[in-house]
C-alpha positions in Angstrom: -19.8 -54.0 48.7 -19.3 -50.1 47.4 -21.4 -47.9 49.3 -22.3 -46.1 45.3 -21.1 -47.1 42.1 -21.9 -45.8 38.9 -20.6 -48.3 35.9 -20.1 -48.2 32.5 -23.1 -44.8 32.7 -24.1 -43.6 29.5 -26.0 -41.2 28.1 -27.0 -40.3 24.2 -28.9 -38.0 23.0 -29.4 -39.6 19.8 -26.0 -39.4 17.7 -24.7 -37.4 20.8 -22.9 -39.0 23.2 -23.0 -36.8 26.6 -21.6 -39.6 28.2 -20.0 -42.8 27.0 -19.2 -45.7 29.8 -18.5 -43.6 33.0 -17.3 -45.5 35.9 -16.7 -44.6 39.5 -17.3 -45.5 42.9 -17.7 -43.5 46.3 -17.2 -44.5 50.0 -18.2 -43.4 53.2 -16.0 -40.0 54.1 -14.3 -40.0 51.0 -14.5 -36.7 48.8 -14.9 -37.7 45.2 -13.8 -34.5 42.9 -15.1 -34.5 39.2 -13.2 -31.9 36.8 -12.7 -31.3 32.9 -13.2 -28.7 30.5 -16.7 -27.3 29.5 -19.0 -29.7 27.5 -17.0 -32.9 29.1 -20.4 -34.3 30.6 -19.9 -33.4 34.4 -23.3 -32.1 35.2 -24.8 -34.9 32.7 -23.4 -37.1 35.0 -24.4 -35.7 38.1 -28.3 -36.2 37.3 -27.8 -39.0 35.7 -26.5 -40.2 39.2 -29.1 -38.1 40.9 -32.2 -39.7 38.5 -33.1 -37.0 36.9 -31.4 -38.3 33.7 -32.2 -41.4 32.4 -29.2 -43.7 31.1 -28.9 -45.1 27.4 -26.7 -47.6 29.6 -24.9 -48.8 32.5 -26.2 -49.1 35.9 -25.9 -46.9 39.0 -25.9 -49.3 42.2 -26.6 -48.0 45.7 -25.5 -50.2 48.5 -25.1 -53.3 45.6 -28.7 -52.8 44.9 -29.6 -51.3 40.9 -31.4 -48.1 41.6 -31.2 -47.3 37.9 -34.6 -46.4 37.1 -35.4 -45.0 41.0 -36.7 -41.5 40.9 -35.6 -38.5 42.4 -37.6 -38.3 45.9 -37.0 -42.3 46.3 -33.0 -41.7 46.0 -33.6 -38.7 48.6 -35.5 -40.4 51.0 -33.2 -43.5 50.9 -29.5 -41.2 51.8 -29.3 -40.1 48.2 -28.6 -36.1 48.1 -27.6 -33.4 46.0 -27.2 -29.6 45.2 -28.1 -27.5 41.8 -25.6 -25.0 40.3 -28.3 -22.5 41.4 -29.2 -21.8 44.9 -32.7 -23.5 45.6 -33.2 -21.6 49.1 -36.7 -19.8 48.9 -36.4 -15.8 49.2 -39.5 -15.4 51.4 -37.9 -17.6 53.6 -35.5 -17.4 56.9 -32.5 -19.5 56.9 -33.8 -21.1 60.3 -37.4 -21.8 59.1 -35.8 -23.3 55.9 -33.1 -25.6 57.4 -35.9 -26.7 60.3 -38.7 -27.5 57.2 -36.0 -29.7 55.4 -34.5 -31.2 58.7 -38.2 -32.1 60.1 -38.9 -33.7 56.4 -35.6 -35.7 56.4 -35.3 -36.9 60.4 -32.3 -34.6 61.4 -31.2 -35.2 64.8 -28.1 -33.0 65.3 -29.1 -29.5 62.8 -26.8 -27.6 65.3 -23.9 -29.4 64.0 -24.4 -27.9 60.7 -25.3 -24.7 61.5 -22.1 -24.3 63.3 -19.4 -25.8 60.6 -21.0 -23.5 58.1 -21.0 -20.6 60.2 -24.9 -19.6 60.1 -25.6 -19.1 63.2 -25.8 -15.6 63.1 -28.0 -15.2 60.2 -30.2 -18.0 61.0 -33.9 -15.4 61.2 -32.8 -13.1 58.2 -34.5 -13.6 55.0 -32.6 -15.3 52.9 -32.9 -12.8 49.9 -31.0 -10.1 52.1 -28.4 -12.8 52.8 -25.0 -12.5 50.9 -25.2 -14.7 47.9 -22.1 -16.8 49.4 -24.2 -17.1 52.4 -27.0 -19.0 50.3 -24.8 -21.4 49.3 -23.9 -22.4 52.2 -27.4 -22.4 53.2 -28.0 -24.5 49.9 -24.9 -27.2 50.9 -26.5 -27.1 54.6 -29.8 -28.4 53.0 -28.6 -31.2 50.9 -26.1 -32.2 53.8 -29.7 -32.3 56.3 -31.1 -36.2 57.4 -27.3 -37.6 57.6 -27.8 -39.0 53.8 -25.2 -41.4 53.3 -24.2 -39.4 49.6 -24.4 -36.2 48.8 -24.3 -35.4 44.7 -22.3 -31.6 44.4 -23.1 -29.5 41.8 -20.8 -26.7 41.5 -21.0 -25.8 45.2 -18.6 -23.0 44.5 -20.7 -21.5 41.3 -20.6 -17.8 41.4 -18.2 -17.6 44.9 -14.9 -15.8 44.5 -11.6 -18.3 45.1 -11.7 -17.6 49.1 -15.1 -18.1 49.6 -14.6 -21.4 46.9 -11.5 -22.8 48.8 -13.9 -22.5 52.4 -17.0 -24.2 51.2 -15.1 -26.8 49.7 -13.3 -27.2 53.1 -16.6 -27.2 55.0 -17.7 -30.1 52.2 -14.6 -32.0 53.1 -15.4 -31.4 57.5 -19.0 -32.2 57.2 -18.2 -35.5 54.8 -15.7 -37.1 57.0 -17.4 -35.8 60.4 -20.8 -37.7 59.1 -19.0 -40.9 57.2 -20.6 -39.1 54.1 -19.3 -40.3 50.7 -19.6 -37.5 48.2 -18.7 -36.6 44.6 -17.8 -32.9 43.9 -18.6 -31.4 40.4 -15.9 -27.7 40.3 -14.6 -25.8 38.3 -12.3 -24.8 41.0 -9.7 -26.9 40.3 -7.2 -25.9 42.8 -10.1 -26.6 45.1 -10.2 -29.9 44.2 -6.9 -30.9 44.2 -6.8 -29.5 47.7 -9.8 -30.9 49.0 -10.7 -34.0 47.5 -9.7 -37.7 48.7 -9.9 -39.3 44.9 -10.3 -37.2 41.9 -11.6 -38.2 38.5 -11.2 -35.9 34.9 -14.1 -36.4 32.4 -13.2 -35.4 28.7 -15.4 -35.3 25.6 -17.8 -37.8 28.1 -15.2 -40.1 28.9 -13.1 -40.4 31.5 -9.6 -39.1 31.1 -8.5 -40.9 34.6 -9.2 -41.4 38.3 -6.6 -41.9 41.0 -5.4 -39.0 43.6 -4.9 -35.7 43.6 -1.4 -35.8 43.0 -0.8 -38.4 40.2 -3.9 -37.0 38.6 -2.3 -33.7 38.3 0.9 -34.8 36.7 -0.4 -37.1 34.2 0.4 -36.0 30.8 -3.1 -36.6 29.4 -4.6 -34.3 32.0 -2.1 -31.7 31.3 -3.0 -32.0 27.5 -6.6 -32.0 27.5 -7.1 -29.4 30.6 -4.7 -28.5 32.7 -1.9 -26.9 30.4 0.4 -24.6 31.6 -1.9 -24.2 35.1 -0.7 -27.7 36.1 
C-alpha cells in the first residue's frame, strides 16, 4: 500500500485543461520534486492534492483510502501538510509564540528538533516582520513540518530566496523528511535544487506529465531537454 497516491488527477476549467491525468506516488522519507515550465499545472496540482481544488477526475488516495472530496483541515489533522508560495507567518507574531500555537494545535512532541535543523533558535522571540524574509520561510517550512504529518505538500519553498539560501532550505527539506520518515512532494523552480535534492523527480508539461524517474535519467531525457531544460541541461 502507497503511503499517497494521486492517479489519473484532473482538473478542467471548462475547455481548459490545468491538468489532464496526473499520476504519482510518495513514500515515507522520499523527496518527490515537481518541475516544468510556467503554466504546466504544478501549483494546480499541489491544491488539488492539498483539497483546495476540486478534481474533474481521478482520485487522490491517502494510506489506500479515497480522500478525494476531504477538506482541507480534515487532510491536516489526519498527517496531510503543506506550504503557500507566500509566507503565512503572522507579523504581530514571535517566531516562538507562532511555532508553540501550531505545535500545541497539531500534538508536537520534539519542536526542538526543528528549531534546531532550521537554525531559529536565535530569533525564536523577534517579531517575525523584523525577521529576514529568508528567515520566514523557514519559519513557514517549520510550521507545515509541526505534528510529525506523515506528508508535507511544498509550494515553492524557495520563492523569493536567492540560489544559496534556495540550495539550504531545500537541504533542510531533504534532513527533516528522511529524519521524520516524511514523504514529501516539492513544487521549485529551482531546478538545480531539485536535481540535487530530491529522491524521484517528476516534469509536468502543458498539464501532463512529461516523465518521472530519478534525478539523473530525468535530466538527460531528450523530451525534458526539449520542453524545459535546453541548453541549461
Amino acid at each position: 500500500m502507497k503511503l499517497f497516491e494521486a492517479k489519473d488527477v484532473t482538473v478542467r476549467y471548462g475547455a481548459v485543461r490545468a491538468l489532464e491525468e496526473v499520476a504519482i506516488e510518495i513514500e515515507p522519507g522520499v523527496v518527490h520534486g515537481v518541475i516544468g515550465p510556467n503554466g504546466a499545472g504544478k501549483s494546480t496540482f499541489i491544491d488539488a492534492l492539498s483539497g483546495r481544488r476540486k478534481l474533474t477526475h481521478g482520485k487522490v488516495l491517502y494510506r489506500g483510502d479515497d480522500i478525494s472530496t476531504r477538506p482541507v483541515v480534515w487532510r491536516r489533522r489526519h498527517g496531510i501538510s503543506r506550504s503557500f508560495q507566500k509566507t503565512s507567518v503572522f507579523p504581530s507574531m514571535t517566531v516562538r509564540e507562532q511555532l508553540d500555537m501550531v505545535a500545541w494545535r497539531n500534538d508536537e512532541d520534539n519542536l526542538d528538533e526543528i528549531v534546531e535543523v532550521l537554525g531559529l533558535g536565535s530569533i525564536l522571540d523577534m517579531v517575525c516582520s523584523e525577521i529576514a524574509y529568508g528567515t520566514q520561510r523557514s519559519v513557514d517550512l517549520a510550521m507545515a513540518l509541526i505534528g510529525r504529518p506523515s506528508v508535507v505538500l511544498l509550494d515553492e519553498p524557495c520563492a523569493g530566496l536567492v540560489a544559496a539560501e534556495s540550495i539550504q532550505t531545500l537541504n533542510h527539506i531533504r534532513h527533516l523528511c528522511k529524519i521524520r520518515d516524511v514523504g514529501a512532494i516539492v513544487v521549485d523552480h529551482n531546478v538545480e535544487g531539485i536535481f540535487g535534492t530530491c529522491d524521484v523527480v517528476t516534469v509536468l508539461n502543458l498539464g501532463q506529465v512529461l516523465t518521472t524517474g530519478d534525478p539523473v535519467s530525468v535530466r538527460k531525457n531528450p523530451d525534458v531537454v526539449r520542453a524545459y531544460l535546453g541548453s541549461a541541461a
